[in-house]
N, C-alpha and C positions, 0 to 999 in steps of 0.2 A: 110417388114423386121423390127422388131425392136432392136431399139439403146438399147445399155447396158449405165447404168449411173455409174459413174466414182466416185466413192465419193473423195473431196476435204479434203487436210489435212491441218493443219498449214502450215503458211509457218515461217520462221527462222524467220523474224522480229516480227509477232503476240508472237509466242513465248518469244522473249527479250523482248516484251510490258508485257507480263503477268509476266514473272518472274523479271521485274523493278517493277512493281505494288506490288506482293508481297512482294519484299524488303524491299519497302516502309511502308506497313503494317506492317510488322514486326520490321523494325526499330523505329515505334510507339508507339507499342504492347509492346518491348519488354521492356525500361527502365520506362514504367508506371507498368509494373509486379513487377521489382526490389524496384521500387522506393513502393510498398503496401506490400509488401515484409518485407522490411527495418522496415516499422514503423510497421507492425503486430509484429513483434521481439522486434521494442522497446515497445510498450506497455505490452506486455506478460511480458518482463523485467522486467519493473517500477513496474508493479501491483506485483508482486513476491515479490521486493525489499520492497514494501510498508505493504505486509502482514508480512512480517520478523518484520518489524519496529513494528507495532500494536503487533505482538506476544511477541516483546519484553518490551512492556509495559504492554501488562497482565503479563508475568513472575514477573514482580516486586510484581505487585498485590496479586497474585497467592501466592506468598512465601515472603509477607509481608517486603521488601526490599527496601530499594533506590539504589539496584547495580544492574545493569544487570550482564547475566550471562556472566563469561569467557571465556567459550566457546560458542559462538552462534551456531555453525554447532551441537553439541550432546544434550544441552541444551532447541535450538527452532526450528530449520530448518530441523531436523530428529527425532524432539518429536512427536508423534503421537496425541500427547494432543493437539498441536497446529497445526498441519496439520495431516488432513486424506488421504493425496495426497502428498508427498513431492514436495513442487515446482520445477519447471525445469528451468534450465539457455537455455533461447530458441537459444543462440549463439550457446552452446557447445552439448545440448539435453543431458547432467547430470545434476544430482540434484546439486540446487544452492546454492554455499561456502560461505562463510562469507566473504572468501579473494580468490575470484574467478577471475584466471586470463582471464576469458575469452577467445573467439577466432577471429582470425582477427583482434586484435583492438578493438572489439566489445565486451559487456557484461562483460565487469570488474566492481567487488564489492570487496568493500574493509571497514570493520567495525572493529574500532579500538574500543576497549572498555577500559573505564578509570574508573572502580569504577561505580560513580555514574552518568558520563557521558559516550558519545562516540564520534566518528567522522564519519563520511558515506562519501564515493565519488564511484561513479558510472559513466561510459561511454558503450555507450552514458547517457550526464546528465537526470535524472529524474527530474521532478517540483515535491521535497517533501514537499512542502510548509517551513514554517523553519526548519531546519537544526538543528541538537544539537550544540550548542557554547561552551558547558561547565559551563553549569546552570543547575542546577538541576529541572527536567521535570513538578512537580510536580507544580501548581499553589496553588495562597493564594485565602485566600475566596472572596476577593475583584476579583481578577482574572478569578475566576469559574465563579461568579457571572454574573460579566459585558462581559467577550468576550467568554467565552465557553457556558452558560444556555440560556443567552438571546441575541445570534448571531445564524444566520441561517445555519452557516457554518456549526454547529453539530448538531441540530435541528431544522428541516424542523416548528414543534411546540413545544413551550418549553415544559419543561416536567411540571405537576401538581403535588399538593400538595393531594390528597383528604383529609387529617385532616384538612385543611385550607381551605375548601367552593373551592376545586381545585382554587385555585389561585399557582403562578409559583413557583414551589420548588428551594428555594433560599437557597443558606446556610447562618447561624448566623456566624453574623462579630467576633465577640469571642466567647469562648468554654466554655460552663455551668457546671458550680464547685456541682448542686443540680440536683434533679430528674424533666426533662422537661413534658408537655405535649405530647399526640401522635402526632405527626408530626414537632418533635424537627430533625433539620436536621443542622450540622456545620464540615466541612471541613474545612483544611487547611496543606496545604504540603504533602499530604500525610495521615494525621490523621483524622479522621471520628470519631464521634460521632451520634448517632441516638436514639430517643424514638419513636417509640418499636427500642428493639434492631433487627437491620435485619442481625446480622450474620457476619459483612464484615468483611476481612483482610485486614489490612495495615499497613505499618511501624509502625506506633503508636497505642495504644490501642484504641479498637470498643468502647468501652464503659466505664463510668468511674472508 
C-alpha cells in the first residue's frame, strides 16, 4: 500500500527569521539609496550652477562688457546661445532661477548681480572654487600669465605660440603703441590686443 507524502510548510518562526532578515536588508539598502540619492542632486546642482557662472563670463565677452547681465534667468539660463538644454534644478525638476527658492531646503540659488560684480550662495553649498568679492573678474597680464596660462588648473598644457618656435603664449607686460610682429599677444583687464588681428571682443579695443 503506498504512503502519500505530506509536503512541509513554514512554520511561524522560519517565517519571523525571513522577514527579520529582510528587514534587516532593507534597513541597509535603504539609507545607502537615499544617501546616493542626495549627492546625484547635489552634483547635477553644482554642475548647473557652475555652467550659469561660465555663461556668465562669456556674456561679458560676447557683448564686450564688464557687467553682467541683469537679468540672469532671460539673459543666460533661457538663452539658447548659452544652453541648448535649459538646465534643471534637480530639487524642484524646473528650469533653474537665478533666485531659486528651491525645494525642501534643498537647491536654493540666489545671484545677486552688482554691475560689474555679483554675490552667489547656493544650498546645498557648492566648491566654486573663489567666489566673486566684488573685484572685478578680469585679470592683469601679470595675473594671466603666472596663475591662469602657466597653472595646470586651466591647462592640462599650456597653450603655444606657433609665431614664437611654439614656445608658451604669454601676454606682453604692457600694450604696444606701434605695429607688432605676428604672434604679438597683450591682455590686460579685459583689453586684448593681437598681430594678426584675430577678431576678439572685449571691453577695450582688439586692436589699435
Amino acid at each position: 500500500m503506498r504512503k502519500e507524502r505530506k509536503m512541509r510548510g513554514f512554520t511561524l518562526v522560519e517565517l519571523l527569521i525571513v522577514l527579520l532578515i529582510l528587514g534587516i536588508l532593507i534597513g541597509l539598502a535603504v539609507p545607502r539609496y537615499l544617501s546616493a540619492l542626495e549627492q546625484s542632486r547635489k552634483t547635477t546642482f553644482c554642475s548647473n550652477v557652475r555652467n550659469v557662472i561660465s555663461a556668465m563670463e562669456v556674456y561679458r565677452m560676447n557683448n564686450g562688457t564688464l557687467n553682467y547681465p541683469t537679468n540672469v534667468d532671460t539673459a543666460i539660463i533661457q538663452n539658447t546661445q548659452y544652453f541648448s538644454q535649459l538646465p534643471v534644478n534637480p530639487y524642484t525638476g524646473e528650469v533653474l532661477k537665478s533666485n531659486d527658492p528651491g525645494s525642501g531646503g534643498k537647491g536654493i540659488l540666489t545671484i545677486d548681480v552688482q554691475g560689474e560684480t555679483y554675490t552667489l550662495t547656493t544650498t546645498p553649498a557648492c566648491d566654486l572654487g573663489t567666489t566673486p568679492t566684488g573685484t572685478t573678474a578680469y585679470p592683469d597680464s601679470n595675473t594671466l600669465n603666472t596663475e591662469i596660462i602657466q597653472t595646470a588648473t586651466y591647462f592640462s598644457q599650456p597653450p603655444i605660440n606657433p609665431y614664437q618656435d611654439n614656445a608658451t603664449l604669454l601676454s606682453a607686460t604692457s600694450a604696444a603703441t606701434a605695429t607688432q610682429p605676428d604672434g604679438y599677444f597683450y591682455y590686460n583687464k579685459g583689453q586684448v590686443i593681437t598681430w594678426p588681428d584675430c577678431g576678439l571682443k572685449a571691453p577695450a579695443s582688439t586692436t589699435p
